[in-house]
Structure formats: C-alpha cells, structure tokens
N, C-alpha and C positions, 0 to 999 in steps of 0.2 A: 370560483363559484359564480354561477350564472342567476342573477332572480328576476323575477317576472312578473310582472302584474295581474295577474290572474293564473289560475292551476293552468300546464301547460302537459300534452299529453307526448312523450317521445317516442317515437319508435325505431327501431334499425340500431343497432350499435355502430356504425359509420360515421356521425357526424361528429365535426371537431373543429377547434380554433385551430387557428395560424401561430406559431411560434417564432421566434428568433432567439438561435440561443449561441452566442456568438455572431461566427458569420451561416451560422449551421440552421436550414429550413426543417423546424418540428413540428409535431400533433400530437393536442393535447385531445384525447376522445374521450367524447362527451356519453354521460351515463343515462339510461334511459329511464323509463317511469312515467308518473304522474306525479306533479308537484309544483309548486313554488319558483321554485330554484331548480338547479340539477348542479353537477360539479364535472370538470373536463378536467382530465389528468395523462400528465407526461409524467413516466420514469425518468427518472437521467439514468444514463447509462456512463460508460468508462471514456475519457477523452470529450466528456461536455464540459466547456468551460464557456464563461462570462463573466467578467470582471464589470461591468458599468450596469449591467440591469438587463435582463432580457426583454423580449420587446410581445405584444401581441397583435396580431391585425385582426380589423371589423371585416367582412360580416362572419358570423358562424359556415361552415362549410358542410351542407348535410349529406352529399354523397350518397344520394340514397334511400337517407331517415328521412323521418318527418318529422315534425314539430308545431303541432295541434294545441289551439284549446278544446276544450272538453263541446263544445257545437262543432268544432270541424275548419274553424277557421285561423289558417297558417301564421306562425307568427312571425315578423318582425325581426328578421336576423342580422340587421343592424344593431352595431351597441359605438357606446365610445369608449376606445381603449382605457383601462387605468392604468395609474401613473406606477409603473413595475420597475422603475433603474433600483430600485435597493433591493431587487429581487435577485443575488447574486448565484450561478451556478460553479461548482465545482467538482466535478466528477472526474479529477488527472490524480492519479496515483502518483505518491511519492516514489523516486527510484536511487538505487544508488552507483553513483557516479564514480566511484574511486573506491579504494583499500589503502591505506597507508600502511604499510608493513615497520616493525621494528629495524634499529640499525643490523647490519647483519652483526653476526658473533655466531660463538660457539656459547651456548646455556646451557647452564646446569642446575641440578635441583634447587629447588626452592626462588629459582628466578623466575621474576614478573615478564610475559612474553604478550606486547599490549600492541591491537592492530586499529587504527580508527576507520570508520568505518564513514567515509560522508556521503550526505545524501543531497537532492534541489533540491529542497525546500526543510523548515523544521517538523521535525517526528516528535512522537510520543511515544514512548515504553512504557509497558506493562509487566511483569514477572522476567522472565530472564531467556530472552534470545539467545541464541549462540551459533559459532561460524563451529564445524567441524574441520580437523585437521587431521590429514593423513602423514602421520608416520610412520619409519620402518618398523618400529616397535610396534604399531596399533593406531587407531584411535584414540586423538585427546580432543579436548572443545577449547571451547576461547567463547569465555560465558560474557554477557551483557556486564559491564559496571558502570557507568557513567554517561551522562550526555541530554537525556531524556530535555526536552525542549525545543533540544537545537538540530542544528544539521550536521553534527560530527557526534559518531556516539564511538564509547571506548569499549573494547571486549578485550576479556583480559584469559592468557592460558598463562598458569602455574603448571611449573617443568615440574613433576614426582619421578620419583626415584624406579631409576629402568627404564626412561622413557629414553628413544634414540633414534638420532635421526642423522647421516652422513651428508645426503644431497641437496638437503633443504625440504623446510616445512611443506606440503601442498593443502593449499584450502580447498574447500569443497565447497560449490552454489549446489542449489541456493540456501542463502541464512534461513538456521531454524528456527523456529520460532517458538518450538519448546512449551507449548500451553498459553505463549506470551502473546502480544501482539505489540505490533510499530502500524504504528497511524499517522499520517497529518494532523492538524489542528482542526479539521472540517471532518475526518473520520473515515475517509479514504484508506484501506489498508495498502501497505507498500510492498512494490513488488521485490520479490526477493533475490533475485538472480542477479550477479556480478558478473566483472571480470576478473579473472585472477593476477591479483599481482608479481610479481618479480619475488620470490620467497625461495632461490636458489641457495641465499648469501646466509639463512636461517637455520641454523646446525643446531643438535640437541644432541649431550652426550650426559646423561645422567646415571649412567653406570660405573657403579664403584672399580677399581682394580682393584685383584684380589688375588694373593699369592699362591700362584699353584704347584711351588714344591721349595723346599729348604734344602740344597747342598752343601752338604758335613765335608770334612776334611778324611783322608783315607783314615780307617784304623791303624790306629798303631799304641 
C-alpha cells in the first residue's frame, strides 16, 4: 500500500513496483483511482519461493499511467523501500517422492496391506485420501490412516474376501483425494502424481477352496 500526501489521481492500469521474489524479477500492478493511497499487487503463482524476505525497488514504474494530483501536477515516484525480509513467499507445491510398498507375501483376508507414502516436505490431511489399486479381482483402495503432520503418511488396504491377485498389486497415480485434501503447512495443495513402486512381490489370494465333488466307493 502506497500513501501520499495529498489525493493523488491514477490513470492507466500499467504502472507498478519492482519486486524480487527470490532471485525471480516481479510486478506488483498498481490500482488506479483517486485517493490517498492506492495498493499494488502480485499474485504468487506455483514455483515462487523466498525464504529471507522479498525485496522492492524505488522509483514506481508508470509505463504509461500517470500519477496526478488533482491540479495536474506529477507525483514524486520516489519512495524508500520498506523493510520486507519477514515478508516470506511460498508458492512450491508439496510433491511426493517415493511409495514404500509392503514386504512381498501372499495376503489373505482380513490382512493389513500398509504402503507409506513420503513426501519433501510435511502435509496436512483432511478426510481420507486414497491410492487405488488394480487387481485381477477389481478394484480395491488403500484409504489414508496415519501421518497427518509429517512427510510420511500411511494408507492402509484391508484384503476382503474374493479379492485376487497372482502378479502383484498395480497402483494407480495419481492419489485421490477422495473430497479430502493434502496441503503443506503454508496451504499449497500437493501434487498428486507418483511413481509406481515395485508391487510385483504383492500377491493377494483371498479366495476360499471349496470342494467340488465327493468320490464314494463303488456300490456294492
């Protein structure tokens, strides 16, 4: 927010300060009117980061506009920067980095089938994400349980009865998110697309044997 010593009149939507937002040259465009003050604004967009304080440089840059008092006489587009290092930008989407899969085995009903899921940096969960898995039976999930804070969250699939699978589990990117949502701590939503782990060694055989005939002795 820009103020001014007297009503100052704007015209052009062009003109703008200088940013630094990392090592990245931004504009912030300044809003027009008659007033006081006026306010110049930068979106952050995806991939802005600054860790130490983003930086502004003097003078205003009109491009264009003008910048009037109300007689006609231009203002003054020197300022002295303020002091902005605790003005931190973050705009880098949490991503995830890995899949830890289970030991391999052969599962069966009612066993725990638990894949961690780590990310750079710590997420936040909301309701209950989930990774889809393809088996030869169908589709099952591997719902969200654990983690929420940190950089490793746990999704857990419970093997039910008929579920089967010979060559191993196949996950399926990207994680859904299921009505939920995974954020950073700054509110960045994360992207959801993996790579697929090594889930050859991941057998599921939840089908009963069942006897399909009884042989009797001859009659006699």
């Amino acid at each position: 927010t820009i103020n001014f010593s007297e009503p100052v009149v704007i015209t052009g939507a062009t003109s703008y300060v200088n940013l630094t937002i990392g090592a990245a040259a931004k504009q912030a465009i300044c809003a027009t009117g008659t007033a006081t003050s006026t306010t110049c604004t930068y979106t952050v967009t995806t991939g802005d980061l600054d860790v130490d304080g983003i930086a502004n440089a003097s003078p205003i840059v009109l491009a264009g506009a003008t910048w009037q008092d109300v007689p006609g006489n231009n203002t003054v587009l020197t300022f002295t920067p303020p002091d902005t290092t605790s003005v931190l930008v973050d705009g880098t989407p949490p991503t995830i980095t890995s899949i830890t899969p289970p030991a391999n085995n052969t599962y069966v009903e009612g066993d725990n089938v638990d894949f961690i899921v780590n990310f750079d940096e710590n997420v936040d969960v909301v309701l209950t994400p989930r990774i889809a898995i393809n088996l030869a039976s169908g589709t099952v999930y591997a719902n969200y349980l654990s983690g929420t804070g940190s950089s490793a969250l746990t999704f857990r699939y419970i093997v039910a009865l008929n579920d089967s699978d010979t060559d191993g589990m196949l996950l399926v990117s990207p994680l859904q998110l299921n009505t939920g949502t995974i954020k950073d701590i700054i509110g960045n939503n994360t992207v959801l697309t993996f790579a697929l782990p090594n889930t050859t060694g991941l057998r599921v055989d939840a089908i009963y044997p069942t006897i399909t005939s009884v042989a009797v002795p001859a009659d006699t």
